[in-house]
N, C-alpha and C positions, 0 to 999 in steps of 0.2 A: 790228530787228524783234523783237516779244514770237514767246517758243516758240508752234509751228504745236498748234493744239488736236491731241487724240488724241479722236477719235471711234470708238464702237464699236454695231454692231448686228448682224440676224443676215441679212445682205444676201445672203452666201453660205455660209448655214447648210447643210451636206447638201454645199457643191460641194468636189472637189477639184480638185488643182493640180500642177505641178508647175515649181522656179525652178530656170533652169540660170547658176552666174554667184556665186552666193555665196561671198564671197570671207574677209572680216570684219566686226567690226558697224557699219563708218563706211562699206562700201558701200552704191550705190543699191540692188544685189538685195535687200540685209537689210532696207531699209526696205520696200522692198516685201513683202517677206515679213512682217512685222510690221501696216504695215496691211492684209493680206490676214488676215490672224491675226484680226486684231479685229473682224473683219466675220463671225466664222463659219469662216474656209475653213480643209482641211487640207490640211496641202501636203508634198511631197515636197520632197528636196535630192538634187543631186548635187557632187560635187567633183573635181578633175583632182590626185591625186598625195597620197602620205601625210602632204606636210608641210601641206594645208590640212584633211586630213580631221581632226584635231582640231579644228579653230576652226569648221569647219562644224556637229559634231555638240553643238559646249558652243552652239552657236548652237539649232541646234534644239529641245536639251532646254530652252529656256526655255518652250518653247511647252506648251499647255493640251492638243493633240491631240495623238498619236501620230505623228512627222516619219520616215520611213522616207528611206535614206541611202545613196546606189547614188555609186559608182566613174563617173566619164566621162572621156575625153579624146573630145572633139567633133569632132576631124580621124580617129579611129579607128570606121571604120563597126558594127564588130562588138561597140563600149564602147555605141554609141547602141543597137544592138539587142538587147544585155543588160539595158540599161536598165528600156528597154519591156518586156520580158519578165517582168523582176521585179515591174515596178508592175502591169503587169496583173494578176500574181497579187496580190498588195497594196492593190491599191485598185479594178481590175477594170476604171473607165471614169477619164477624166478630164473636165474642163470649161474647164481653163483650160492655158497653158505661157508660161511667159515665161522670154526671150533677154536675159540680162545679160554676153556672150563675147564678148569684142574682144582681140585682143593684135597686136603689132609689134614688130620689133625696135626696140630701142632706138637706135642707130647710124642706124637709118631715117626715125626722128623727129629728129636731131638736127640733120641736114645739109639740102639741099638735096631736094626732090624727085626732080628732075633725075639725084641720084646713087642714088636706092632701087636694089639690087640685086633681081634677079628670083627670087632664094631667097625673099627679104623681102618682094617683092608676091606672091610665090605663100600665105607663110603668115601673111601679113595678111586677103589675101580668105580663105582658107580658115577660119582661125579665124572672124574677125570678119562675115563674110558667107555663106558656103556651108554654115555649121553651123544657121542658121535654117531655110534649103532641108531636108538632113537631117535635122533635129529635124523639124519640120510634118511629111516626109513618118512617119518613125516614128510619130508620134503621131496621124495622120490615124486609123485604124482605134480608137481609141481616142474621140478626139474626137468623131467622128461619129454614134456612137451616140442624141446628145442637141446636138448641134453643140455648141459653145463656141467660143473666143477664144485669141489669140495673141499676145502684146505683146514686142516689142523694145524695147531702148535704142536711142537715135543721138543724134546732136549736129551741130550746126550746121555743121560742117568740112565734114561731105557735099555742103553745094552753095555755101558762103564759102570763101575763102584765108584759114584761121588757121595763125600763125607756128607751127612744129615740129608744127603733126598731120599735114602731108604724109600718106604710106601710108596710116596711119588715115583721114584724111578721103576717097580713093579706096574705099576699104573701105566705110565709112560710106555713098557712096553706091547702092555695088553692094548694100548690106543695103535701103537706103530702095528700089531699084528690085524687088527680090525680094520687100520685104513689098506690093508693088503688082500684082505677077505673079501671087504666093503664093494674094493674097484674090480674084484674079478666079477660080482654080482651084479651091479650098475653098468657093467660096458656094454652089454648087450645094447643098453639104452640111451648109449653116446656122455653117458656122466662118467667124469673123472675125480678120481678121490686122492688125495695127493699130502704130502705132509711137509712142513718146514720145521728143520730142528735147530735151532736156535742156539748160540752162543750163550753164557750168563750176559744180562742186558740187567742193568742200576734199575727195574722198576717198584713199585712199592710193596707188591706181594713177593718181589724175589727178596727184600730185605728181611723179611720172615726168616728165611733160609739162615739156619745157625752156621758161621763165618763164611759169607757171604763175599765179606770183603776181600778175604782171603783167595777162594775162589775167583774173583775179577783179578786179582796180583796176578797166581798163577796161570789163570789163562791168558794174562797182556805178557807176559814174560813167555810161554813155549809156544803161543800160537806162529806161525810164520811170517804173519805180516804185522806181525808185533804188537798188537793191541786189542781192543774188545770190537766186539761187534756194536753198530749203532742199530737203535730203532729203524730206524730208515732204510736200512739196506735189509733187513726181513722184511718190513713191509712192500718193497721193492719186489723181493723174490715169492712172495706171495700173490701179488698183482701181477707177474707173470703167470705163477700157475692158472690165476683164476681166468685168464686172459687167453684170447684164441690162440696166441704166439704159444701154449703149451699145449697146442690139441692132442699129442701124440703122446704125452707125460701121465698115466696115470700107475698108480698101486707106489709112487715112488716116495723115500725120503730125502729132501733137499737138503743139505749142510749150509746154514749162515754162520763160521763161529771162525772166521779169516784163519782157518785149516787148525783150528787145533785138533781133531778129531782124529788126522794124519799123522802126527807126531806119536812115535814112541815113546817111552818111560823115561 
């Protein structure tokens, strides 16, 4: 496939943001954060721990706007209402938040389901599902002001049996059934909560994932239009959600994965 064009306008000139999730520059978050960038928007980062807050902050200085840079661990309630506290002073409203948090043990992915220990499904849902719950609700008071948008990662594991996402893909689904709960709660208030489910994408925590590679074969080999999905084209579909052009789009999950999801056995 030729590189995905980079389009730029002022789609969300004036709006801000904020991505939880940025890890380095071959994650989905950063692509998202890049084309939210080129449309206009200003966006906040947070990081979990001192060994990513350098790669987060050389990340942000590339941007054109001013990227303010807050401390999170998502399982720690009093980190998410620090957060908010400081952005409010900082930016005052928001418009947009997007959920780029999932972790598991590694031992949990590797084995059997069967064998997930219950430390391991407690801080798989917790990270990777109960931190969306938590974030919305922080950010509700924030949001509402002018409504806006809400967009999560997820992946196909949530409702298929893919080999070693085990936990992950339980997680995965408690996140898909929260952003369905979330947006019936939030519409009242004009916020939409939305999800993009992503294809396998080469980045560096998906290479954790045991055969990995494997995984990228067979999804370029049955998907329809023959090949994987790029960073670019979820970051795309997530810049729409978070964008006025999805007013009408909430409780939904988005399909990036060039149709394999469609495909039979």
């Amino acid at each position: 496939m030729s590189e995905t064009p980079v389009f730029t306008s002022d789609l969300l000139k004036g709006k801000k943001g904020i991505i939880f999730g940025v890890a380095n520059k071959r994650s989905i978050a950063w692509g998202i954060a890049q084309a939210l960038a080129n449309h206009g928007a200003q966006l906040a980062f947070t990081y979990q721990g001192d060994r990513l807050k350098e790669s987060v902050q050389d990340l942000a200085s590339t941007l054109t706007q001013p990227s303010p840079l807050y401390p999170c661990d998502v399982t720690k309630d009093d980190d998410i209402k620090n957060v908010f506290e400081q952005l409010g002073r900082e930016f005052g409203s928001l418009q947009f938040l997007v959920h780029c948090v999932a972790y598991a043990k590694k031992e949990d992915l590797a084995g059997k389901t069967l064998d997930t220990s219950r430390d391991g499904f407690h801080l798989a849902q917790d990270v990777s599902a109960y931190s969306l719950i938590a974030l919305a609700k922080a950010a509700e008071p924030f949001l509402e002001k002018e409504g806006g948008s809400i967009v999560a990662l997820t992946y196909l594991g949530s409702e298929k049996v893919i080999p070693h996402y085990n936990v992950m893909g339980l997680a995965k689904a408690s996140l898909e059934s929260s952003i369905r709960y979330l947006a019936s709660d939030l519409g009242k208030k004009n916020i939409r909560v939305n999800g993009v489910s992503a294809g396998p994408v080469n980045t560096l925590a998906a290479r954790g994932i045991s055969g990995f590679t494997t995984m990228l074969e067979n999804h370029r080999n049955r998907a329809p239009l023959g090949r994987n999905v790029e960073i670019e084209e979820v970051a795309n579909t997530a810049l729409f959600l978070l964008s006025p052009l999805s007013s009408g789009i909430t409780g939904e999950i988005l399909y990036v994965d060039c149709g394999y999801r469609i495909m039979g056995a």
